[in-house]
Every structure is written in C-alpha cells, then in structure tokens.
Legacy VTK file of the C-alpha trace (Angstrom):
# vtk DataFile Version 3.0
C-alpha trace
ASCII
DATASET POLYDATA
POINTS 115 float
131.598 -66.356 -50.530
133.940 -65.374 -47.897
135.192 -61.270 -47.426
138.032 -61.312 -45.136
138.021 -57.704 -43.448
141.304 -57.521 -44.085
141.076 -57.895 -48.170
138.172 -55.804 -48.158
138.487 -53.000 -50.335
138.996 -49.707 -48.624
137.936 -45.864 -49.721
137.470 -42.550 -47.955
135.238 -40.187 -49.676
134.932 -36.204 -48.551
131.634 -34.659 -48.305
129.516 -37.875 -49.219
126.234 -36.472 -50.809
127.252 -32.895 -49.856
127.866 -33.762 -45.948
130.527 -33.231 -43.777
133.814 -34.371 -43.546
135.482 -37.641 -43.962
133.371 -40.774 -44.630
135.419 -44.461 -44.555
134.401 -47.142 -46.306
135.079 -50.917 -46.548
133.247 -52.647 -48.896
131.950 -55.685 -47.762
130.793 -57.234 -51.188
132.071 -55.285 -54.386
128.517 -55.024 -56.881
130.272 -57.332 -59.599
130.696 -59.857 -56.316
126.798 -59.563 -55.533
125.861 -60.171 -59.222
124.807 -56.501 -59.236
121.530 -56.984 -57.708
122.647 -54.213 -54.777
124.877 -51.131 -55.888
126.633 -50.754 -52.131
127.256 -53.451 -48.962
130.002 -51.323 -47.163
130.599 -50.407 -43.565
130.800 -47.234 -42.895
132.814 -45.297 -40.074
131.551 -41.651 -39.296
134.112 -39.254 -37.010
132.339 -36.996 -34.820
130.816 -34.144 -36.660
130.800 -35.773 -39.962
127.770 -36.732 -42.374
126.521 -38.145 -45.215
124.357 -35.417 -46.804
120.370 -35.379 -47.336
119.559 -37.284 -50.927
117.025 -39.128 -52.080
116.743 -42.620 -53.402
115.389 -43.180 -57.158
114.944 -46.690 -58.402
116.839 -48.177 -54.856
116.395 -48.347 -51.413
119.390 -48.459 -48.809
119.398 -49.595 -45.198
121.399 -48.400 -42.161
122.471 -50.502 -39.858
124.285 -48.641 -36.792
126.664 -50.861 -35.224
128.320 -48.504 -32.389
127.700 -44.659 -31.694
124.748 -42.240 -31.875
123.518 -39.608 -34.561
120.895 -38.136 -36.099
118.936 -39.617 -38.676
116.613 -37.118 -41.232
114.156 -39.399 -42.771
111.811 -37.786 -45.112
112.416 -34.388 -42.725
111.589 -36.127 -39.146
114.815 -36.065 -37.029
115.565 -39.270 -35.048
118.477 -40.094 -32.758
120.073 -43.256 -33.391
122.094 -45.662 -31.578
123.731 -49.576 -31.473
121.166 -51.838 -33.103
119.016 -48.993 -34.514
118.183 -49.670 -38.286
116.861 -47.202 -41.299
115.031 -48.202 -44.247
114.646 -45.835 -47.108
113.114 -46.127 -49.794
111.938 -45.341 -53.931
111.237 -41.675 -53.664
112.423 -41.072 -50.220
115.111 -38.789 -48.256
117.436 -39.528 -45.788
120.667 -38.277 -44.158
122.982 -39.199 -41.141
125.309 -37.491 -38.934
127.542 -38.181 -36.288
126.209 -35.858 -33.276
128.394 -38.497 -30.727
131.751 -38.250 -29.400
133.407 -41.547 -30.684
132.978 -42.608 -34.287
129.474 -44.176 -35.673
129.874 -47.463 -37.483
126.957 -48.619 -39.503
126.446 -51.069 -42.297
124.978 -49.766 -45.530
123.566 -52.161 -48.062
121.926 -50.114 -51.227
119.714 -52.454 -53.412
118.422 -51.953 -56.542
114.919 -52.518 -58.445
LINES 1 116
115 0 1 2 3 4 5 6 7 8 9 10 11 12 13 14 15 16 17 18 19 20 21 22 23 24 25 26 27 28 29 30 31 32 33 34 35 36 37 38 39 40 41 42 43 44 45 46 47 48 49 50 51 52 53 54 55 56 57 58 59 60 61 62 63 64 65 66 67 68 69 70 71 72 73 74 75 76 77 78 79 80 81 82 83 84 85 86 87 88 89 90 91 92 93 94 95 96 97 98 99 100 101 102 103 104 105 106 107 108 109 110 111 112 113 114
C-alpha cells in the first residue's frame, strides 16, 4: 500500500502527553490501514522548545526514530541526547519523553504497536 506524503493525513496536537508546545503530525498509515495491529505510524515534527511529555506505555511499545535535529530523550529517568539516525525503543511498563533542546525542528518517526 502506497501513502503519498501529500494525502497523508495531517494533525497538530498542543501539549502532547502534558509537554510543550505544538506537536505536527502526519500519519503515515491510519490504524484501520495497518489492520490495527499498531495504534500510531506518524512523523512527527518538534519546534525548538517543544515536547512530548513523560508517559508510560501499558499493553504497547512505541519507537522513535529521529530523522533530523537533536533532543533529549528521558527513558525510564536516564537523560540521553539524541540526534539523525538515533532510535528509542520503549516498552510494556516503561517511560519515556522527548524534547526538542536544538535550534531547527526535530523530525522523527513514531510507530506505536500493540500486544
């Protein structure tokens, strides 16, 4: 199945998970298109200064993928810096959060799947 970036559908959602800001979305595959095996395949664009807040995962596990940019990762409470090509797995029972400590905007693919 093809997703043209251009028909993908688009959101912006304030304060994702209690962060900061802005948070753009473009959804990749819908969950109806990927037979609802994974809740989320979007990419994600975070301005400077903006983040998705610290949650946990329950009966799911999500990966980052940063595309372009830096941040900060929490993970569990450990604090890593993250860059192009840098990838996060979290998962059942486990915390995460990102922000955008950079200057330009951080892209990253996030993919949530379920149990």
């Amino acid at each position: 199945m093809l997703s043209k970036a251009s028909e993908m559908k688009k959101e912006t959602r304030e304060k994702m998970r209690d962060g900061k800001g802005a948070i753009e979305l473009a959804h990749v595959f819908t969950q109806e298109q990927m037979k609802n095996e994974a809740r989320l395949c979007a990419r994600l664009t975070l301005n400077p200064g903006c983040s998705i807040g610290y949650h946990e995962h329950v009966n799911d596990e999500e990966i980052y993928y940063i595309i372009s940019g830096t941040g900060t990762v929490t993970d569990n409470g450990e604090k890593y810096t993250v860059s192009s090509g840098d990838a996060i797995l979290t998962g059942h029972g486990e915390w995460h959060s990102i922000e955008n400590t950079g200057d330009k905007p951080l892209e990253m693919l996030a993919i949530v799947m379920l149990f």
